[in-house]
PyMOL CGO cylinders between C-alpha atoms (Angstrom):
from pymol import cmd
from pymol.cgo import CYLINDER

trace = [
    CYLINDER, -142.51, -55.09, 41.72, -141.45, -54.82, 38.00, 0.3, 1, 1, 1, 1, 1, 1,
    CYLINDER, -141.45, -54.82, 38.00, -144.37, -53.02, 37.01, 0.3, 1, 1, 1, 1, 1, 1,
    CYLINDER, -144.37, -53.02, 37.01, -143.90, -50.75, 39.73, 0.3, 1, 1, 1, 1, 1, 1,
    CYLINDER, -143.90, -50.75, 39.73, -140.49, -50.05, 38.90, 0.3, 1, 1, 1, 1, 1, 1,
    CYLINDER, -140.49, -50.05, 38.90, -141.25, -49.82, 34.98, 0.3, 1, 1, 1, 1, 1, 1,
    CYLINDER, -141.25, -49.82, 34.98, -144.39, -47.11, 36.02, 0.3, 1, 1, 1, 1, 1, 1,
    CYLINDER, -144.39, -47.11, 36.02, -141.75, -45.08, 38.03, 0.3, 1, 1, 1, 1, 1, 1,
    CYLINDER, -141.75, -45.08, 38.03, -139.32, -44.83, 35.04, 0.3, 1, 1, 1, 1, 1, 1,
    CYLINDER, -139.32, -44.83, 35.04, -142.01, -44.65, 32.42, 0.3, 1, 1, 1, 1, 1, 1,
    CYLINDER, -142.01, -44.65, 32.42, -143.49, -41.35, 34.40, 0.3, 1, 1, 1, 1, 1, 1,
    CYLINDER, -143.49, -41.35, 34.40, -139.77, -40.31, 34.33, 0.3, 1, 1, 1, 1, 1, 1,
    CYLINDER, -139.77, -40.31, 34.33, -139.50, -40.49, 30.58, 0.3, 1, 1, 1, 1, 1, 1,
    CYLINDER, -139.50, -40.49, 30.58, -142.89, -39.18, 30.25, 0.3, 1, 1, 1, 1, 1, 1,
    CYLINDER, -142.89, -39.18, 30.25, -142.21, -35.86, 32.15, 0.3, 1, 1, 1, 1, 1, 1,
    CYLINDER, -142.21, -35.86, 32.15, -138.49, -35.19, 31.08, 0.3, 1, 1, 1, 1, 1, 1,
    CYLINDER, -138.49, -35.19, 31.08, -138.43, -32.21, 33.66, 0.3, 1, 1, 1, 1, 1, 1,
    CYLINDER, -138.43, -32.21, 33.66, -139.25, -34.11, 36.52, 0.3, 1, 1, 1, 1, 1, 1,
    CYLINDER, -139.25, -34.11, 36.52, -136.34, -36.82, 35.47, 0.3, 1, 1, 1, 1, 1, 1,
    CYLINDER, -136.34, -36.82, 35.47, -133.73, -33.32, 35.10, 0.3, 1, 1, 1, 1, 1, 1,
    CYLINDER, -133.73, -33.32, 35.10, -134.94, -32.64, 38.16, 0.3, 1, 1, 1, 1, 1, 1,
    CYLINDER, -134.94, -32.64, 38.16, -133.92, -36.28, 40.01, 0.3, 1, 1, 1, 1, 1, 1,
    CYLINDER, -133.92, -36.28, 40.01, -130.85, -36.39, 37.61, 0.3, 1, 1, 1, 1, 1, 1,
    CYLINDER, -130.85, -36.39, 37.61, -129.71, -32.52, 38.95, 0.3, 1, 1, 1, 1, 1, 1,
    CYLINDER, -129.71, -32.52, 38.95, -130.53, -34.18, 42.30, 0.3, 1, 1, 1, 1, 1, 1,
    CYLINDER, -130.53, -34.18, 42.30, -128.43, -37.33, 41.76, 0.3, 1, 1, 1, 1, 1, 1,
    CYLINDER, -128.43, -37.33, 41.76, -125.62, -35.51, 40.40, 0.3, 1, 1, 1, 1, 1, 1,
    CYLINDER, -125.62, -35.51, 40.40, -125.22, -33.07, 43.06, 0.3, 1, 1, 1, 1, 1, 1,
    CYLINDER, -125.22, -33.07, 43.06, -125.57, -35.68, 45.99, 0.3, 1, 1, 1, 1, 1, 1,
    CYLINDER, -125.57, -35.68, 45.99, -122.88, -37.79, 44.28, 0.3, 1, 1, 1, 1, 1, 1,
    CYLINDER, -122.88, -37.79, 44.28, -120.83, -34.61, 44.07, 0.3, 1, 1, 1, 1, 1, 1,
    CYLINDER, -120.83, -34.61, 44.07, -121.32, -33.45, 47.48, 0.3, 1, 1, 1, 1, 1, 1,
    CYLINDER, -121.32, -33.45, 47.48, -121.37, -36.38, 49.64, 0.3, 1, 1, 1, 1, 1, 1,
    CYLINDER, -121.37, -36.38, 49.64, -120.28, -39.56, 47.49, 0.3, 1, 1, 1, 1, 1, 1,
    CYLINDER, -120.28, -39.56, 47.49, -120.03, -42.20, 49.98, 0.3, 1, 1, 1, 1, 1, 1,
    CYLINDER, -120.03, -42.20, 49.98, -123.70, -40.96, 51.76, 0.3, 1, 1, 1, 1, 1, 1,
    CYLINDER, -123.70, -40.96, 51.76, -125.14, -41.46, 47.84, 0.3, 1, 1, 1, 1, 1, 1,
    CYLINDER, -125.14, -41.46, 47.84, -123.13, -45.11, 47.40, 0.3, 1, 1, 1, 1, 1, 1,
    CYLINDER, -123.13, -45.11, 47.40, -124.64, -46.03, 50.50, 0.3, 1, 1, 1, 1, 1, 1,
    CYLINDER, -124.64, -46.03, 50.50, -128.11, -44.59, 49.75, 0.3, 1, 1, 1, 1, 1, 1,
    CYLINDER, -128.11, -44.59, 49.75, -128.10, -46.16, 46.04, 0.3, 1, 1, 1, 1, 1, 1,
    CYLINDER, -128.10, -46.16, 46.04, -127.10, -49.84, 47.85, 0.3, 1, 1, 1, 1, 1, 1,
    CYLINDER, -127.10, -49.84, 47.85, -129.69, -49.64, 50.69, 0.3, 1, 1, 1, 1, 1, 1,
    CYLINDER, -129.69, -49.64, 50.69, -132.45, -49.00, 47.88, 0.3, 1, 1, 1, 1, 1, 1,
    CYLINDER, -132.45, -49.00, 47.88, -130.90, -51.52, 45.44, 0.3, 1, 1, 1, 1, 1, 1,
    CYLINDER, -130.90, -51.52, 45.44, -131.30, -54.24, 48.72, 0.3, 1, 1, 1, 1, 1, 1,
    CYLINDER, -131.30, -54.24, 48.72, -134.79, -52.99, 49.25, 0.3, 1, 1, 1, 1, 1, 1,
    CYLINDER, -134.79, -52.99, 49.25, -135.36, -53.61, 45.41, 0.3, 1, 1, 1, 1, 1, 1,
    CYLINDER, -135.36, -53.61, 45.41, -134.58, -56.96, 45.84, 0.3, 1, 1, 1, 1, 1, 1,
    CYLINDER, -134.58, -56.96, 45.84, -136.23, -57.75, 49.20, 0.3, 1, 1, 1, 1, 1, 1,
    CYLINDER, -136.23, -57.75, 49.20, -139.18, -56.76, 46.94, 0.3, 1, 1, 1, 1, 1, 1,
    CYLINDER, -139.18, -56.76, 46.94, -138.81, -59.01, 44.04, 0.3, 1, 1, 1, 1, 1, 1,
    CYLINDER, -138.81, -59.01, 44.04, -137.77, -61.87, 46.75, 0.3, 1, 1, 1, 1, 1, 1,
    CYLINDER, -137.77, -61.87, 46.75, -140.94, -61.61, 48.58, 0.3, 1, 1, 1, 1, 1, 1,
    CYLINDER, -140.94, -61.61, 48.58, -142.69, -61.19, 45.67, 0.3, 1, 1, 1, 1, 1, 1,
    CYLINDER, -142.69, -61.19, 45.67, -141.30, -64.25, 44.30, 0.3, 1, 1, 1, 1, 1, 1,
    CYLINDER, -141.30, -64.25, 44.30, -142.30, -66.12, 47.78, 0.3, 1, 1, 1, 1, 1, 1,
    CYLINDER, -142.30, -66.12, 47.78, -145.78, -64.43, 47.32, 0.3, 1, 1, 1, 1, 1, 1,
    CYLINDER, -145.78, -64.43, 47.32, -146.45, -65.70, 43.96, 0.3, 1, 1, 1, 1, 1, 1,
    CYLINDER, -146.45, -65.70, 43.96, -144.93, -69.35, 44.24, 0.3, 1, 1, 1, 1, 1, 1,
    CYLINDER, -144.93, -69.35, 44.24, -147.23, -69.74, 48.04, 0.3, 1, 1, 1, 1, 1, 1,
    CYLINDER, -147.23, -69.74, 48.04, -150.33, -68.21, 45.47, 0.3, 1, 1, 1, 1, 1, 1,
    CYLINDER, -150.33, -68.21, 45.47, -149.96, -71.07, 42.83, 0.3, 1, 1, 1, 1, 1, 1,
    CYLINDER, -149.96, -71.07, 42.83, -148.51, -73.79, 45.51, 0.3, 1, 1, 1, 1, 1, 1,
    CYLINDER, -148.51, -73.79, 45.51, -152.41, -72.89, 46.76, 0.3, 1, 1, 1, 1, 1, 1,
    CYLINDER, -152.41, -72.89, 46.76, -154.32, -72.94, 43.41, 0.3, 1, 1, 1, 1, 1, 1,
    CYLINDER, -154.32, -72.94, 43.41, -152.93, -76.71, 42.76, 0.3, 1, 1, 1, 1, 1, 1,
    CYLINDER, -152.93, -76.71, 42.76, -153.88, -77.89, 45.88, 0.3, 1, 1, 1, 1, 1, 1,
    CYLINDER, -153.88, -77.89, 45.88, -156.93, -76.58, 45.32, 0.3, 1, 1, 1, 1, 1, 1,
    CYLINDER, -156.93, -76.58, 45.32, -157.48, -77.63, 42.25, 0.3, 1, 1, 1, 1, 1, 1,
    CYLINDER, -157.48, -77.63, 42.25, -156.84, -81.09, 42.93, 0.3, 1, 1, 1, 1, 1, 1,
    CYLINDER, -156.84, -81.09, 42.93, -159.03, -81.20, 45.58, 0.3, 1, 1, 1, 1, 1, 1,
    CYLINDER, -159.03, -81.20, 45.58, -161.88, -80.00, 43.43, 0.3, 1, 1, 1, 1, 1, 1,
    CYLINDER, -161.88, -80.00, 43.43, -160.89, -82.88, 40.87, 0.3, 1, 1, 1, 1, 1, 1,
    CYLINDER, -160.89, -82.88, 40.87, -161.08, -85.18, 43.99, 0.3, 1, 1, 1, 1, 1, 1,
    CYLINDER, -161.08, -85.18, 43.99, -164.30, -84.83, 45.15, 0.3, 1, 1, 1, 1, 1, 1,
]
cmd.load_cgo(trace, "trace")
């Protein structure tokens, strides 16, 4: 999910008028309709972190896995 995240701002960066063009975006939503844009910017920022969460889960079940299986190799 980092990586992800780092790609998408690293393309930003990269191409500095596509990132005008989501900042000229950003800007005028928050001017326009504030509260919409808070509630957009805190449904994304829980997504985010549903991400990293299942991510987390995803990587500790992987490696929970690989010990077991190692050890059962060792067993045997």
């Amino acid at each position: 999910m980092h990586d992800f995240l780092m790609g998408i701002w690293g393309w930003l960066t990269a191409n500095p008028l596509a990132g005008l063009g989501v900042a000229a975006v950003v800007a005028l939503m928050l001017w326009k309709q504030p509260k919409q844009t808070m509630k957009l910017a805190l449904a994304l920022l829980v997504l985010v972190a549903l991400g990293y969460l299942v991510s987390g889960i995803i990587d500790f079940t992987m490696g929970s896995a690989a010990v077991k299986e190692s050890g059962i190799q060792k067993s045997q």
